[in-house]
LOKE-500067 format. One line per field, with one value per residue (C-alpha): residue number from 1; x, y, z. Coordinates in steps of 0.2 Angstrom, whole numbers, plus 2048, in hexadecimal, padded with zeros to 3 digits. Example, Ala and Ser with C-alpha at 12.3 -4.5 7.8 and 13.67 -1.06 7.14 Angstrom:
resi 1 2
X 83E 844
Y 7EA 7FB
Z 827 824
This chain:
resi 1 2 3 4 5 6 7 8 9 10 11 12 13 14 15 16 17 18 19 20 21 22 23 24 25 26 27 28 29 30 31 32 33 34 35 36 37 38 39 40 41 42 43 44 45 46 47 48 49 50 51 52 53 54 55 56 57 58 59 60 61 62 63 64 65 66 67 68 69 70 71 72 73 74 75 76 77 78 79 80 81 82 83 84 85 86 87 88 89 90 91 92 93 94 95 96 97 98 99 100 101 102 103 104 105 106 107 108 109 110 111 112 113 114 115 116 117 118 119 120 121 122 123 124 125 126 127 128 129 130 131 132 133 134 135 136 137 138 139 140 141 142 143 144 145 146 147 148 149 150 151 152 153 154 155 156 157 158 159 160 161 162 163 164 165 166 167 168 169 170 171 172 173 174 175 176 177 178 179 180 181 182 183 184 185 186 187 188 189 190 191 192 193 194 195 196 197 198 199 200 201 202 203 204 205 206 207 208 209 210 211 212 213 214 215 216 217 218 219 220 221 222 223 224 225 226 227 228 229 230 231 232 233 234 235 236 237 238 239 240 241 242 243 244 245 246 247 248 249 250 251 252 253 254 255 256 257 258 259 260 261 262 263 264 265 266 267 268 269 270 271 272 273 274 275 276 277 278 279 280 281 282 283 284 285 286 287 288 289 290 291 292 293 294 295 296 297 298 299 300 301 302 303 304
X 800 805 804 806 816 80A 801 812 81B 82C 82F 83D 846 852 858 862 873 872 87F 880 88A 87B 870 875 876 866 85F 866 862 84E 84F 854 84A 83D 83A 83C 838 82B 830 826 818 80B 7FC 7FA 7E7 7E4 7F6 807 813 826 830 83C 841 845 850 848 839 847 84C 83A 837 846 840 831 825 818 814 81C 819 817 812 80B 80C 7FD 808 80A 817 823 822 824 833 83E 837 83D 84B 850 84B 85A 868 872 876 87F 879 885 887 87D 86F 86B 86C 85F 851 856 852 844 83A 83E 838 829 823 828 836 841 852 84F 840 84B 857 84B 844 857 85B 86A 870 86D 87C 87D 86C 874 885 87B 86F 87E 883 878 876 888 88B 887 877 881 88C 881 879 88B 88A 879 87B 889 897 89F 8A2 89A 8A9 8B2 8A4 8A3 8B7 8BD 8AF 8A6 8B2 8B8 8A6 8A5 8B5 8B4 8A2 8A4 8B6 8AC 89F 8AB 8B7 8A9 8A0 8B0 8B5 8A6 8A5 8B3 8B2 8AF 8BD 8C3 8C6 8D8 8D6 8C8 8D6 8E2 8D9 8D4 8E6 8EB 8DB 8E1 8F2 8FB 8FD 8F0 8F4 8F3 8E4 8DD 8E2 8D9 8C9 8CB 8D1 8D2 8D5 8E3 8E9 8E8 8F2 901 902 903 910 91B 91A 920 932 93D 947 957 958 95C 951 95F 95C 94A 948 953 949 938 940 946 932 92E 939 934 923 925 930 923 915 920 921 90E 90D 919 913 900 8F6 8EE 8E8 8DD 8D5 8C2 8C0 8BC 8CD 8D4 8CF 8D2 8E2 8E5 8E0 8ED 8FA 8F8 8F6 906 90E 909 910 91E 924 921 92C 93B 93B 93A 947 951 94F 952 961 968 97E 97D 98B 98D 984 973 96A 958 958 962 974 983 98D 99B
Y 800 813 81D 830 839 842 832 82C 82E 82C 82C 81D 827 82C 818 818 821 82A 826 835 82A 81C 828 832 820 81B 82B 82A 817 81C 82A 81F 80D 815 80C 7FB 7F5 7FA 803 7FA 802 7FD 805 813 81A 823 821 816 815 813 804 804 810 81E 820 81C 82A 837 833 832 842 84A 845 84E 83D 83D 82B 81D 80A 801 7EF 7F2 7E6 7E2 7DF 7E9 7F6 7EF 7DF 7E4 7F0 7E2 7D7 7E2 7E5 7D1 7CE 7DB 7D7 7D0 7E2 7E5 7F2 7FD 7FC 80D 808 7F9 804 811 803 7FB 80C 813 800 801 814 812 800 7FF 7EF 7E9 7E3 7D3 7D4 7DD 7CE 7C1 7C9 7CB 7B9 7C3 7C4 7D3 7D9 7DA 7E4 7EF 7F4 7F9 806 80D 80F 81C 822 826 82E 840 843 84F 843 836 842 843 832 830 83D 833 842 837 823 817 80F 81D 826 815 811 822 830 822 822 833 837 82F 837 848 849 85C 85B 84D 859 866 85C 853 863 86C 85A 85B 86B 86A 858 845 83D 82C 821 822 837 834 829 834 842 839 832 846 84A 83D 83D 84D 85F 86D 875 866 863 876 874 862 86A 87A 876 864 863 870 864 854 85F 863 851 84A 857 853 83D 845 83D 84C 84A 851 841 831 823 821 834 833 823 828 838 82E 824 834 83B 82B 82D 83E 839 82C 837 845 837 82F 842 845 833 837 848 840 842 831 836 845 838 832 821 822 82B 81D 80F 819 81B 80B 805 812 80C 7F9 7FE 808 7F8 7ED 7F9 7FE 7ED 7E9 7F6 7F2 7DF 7E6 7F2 7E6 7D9 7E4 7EF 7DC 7D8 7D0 7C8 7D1 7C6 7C6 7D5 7CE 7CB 7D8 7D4 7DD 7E8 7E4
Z 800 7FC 80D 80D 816 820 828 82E 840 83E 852 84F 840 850 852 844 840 82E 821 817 808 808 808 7F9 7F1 7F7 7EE 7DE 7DC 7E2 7D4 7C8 7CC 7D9 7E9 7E8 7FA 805 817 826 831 83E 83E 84C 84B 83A 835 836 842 836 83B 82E 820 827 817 80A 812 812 800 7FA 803 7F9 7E8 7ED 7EB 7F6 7FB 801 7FD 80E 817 826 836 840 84F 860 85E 867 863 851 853 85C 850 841 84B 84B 837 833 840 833 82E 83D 848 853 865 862 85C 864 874 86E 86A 879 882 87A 87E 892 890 882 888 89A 894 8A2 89E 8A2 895 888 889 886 878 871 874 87E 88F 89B 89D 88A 88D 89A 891 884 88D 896 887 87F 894 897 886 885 878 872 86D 868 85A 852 852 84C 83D 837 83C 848 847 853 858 85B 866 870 871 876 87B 887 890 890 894 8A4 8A8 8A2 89B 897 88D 883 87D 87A 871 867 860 85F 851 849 846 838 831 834 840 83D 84B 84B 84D 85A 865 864 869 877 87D 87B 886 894 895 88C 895 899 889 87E 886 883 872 86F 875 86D 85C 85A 846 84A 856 84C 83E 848 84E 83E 837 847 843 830 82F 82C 81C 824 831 82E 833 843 849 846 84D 85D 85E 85F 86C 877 875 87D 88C 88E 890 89B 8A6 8A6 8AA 8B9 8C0 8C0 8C8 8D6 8DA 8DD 8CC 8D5 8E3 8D9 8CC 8CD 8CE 8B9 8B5 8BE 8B4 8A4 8AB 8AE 89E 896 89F 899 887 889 892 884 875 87F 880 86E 869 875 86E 85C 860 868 859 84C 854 859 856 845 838 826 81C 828 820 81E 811 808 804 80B 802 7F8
């Protein structure tokens, strides 16, 4: 059946993250074959209650159509958005949006956890990681994530935790991001290991002007053409002991002692990645700068 915009709610339309790339491609195949699969209602008095395709509505809407082809439900609202939720898992839904269905059912229908796991086939602590989630991440946040500006894994790797331990820096530094561009997840982390672990005017600049930030970073990691690999490599491995000194220092003189329970564990999470990368770099370093004959050269031979 055809079913006007106008008779449809799209109160679940914030449940899903936007792709701005699928969506242009979902537009210009809907302009040149037209709408090949009907979206999913239930009925909700004299209109329809939108399940799925939210997209394909927007993209109608654009190319100024004024219908929508639709097979409708006669299920209870709930039971048909985890229903529809379970047809499509195959197409991987984030942490995120697993999160906000699982919220707006225990807000909208009254669902316990315990309920919500059933109904999942999942466990509830599965159920509870999941509503922290979306309750421990700013919204501000979680709109960047949810217009597509910022990716899910980053948002959930890096400001999640940030959030719990600075909630206002995470704001700042997420509207300050992007403001300017879309941050991959490698920027996002390093943004954050400036945030936690460099000095109060890195950290000003991270949340001030993060894309200036990001920019100076990578143009200091650009090997200088007047080095040797030797100087740079010796250079890279003096920044390292600087740091740690620096680091050591804050320890001894009590940074500890003035940490949240949160900043804490982050803390300790820090310090075991570093352990771990530190150590793979003294063995390679010890490997590669290891006493060997002439004629072992990997593979390249010696001079004559």
């Amino acid at each position: 059946m055809d079913i006007e915009f106008h008779r449809l709610d799209l109160r679940y339309e914030l449940l899903r993250r936007r792709s701005p790339e699928r969506e242009k491609r979902l537009l210009a195949s809907l302009a040149e074959h037209g709408q090949q699969q009907p979206v999913l209602v239930v009925p909700e008095g004299a209109g329809w209650v939108l399940l799925d395709g939210c997209k394909r509505v927007r993209a109608l809407k654009a190319l100024r159509h004024d219908t929508v082809r639709a097979t409708a439900w006669d299920l209870p609202e709930a039971d048909a958005l985890v229903l529809e939720r379970l047809m499509r898992h195959g197409e991987g839904d984030d942490p995120f949006e697993q999160g906000w269905l699982l919220r707006e059912l225990k807000d909208r229908f009254g669902l316990s956890g315990e309920e919500l796991a059933r109904r999942f086939d999942r466990s509830p602590s599965w159920v509870s990681r999941r509503l922290s989630l979306v309750d421990d991440l700013p919204r501000a946040v979680q709109e960047q994530v949810r217009q597509g500006r910022l990716g899910a894994h980053a948002a959930q790797k890096y400001l999640g935790p940030l959030a719990r331990a600075r909630r206002d820096e995470c704001v700042r530094l997420c509207e300050s991001l992007c403001a300017k561009g879309r941050p991959t997840s490698r920027q996002v982390g390093e943004l954050y290991t400036a945030l936690v672990s460099g000095g109060d005017r890195a950290r000003e600049l991270v949340l001030s002007d993060p894309w200036l930030f990001l920019r100076s970073q990578a143009e200091a990691r650009r090997p200088d053409p007047e080095k040797s690999p030797a100087e740079q490599l010796l250079g890279d491995l003096g920044a390292m002991a600087g740091i740690a000194r620096r680091a050591h220092r804050r320890l001894r003189q009590g940074a500890a002692t003035r940490m949240s329970a949160a900043e804490k564990d982050e803390v300790r999470r820090c310090a075991a990645q570093t352990r771990l990368d530190t150590r793979a770099l003294l063995d390679l370093c010890e490997k590669e700068t290891a006493d060997a004959g002439p004629d072992d050269s990997r593979g390249h031979p010696a001079p004559a």
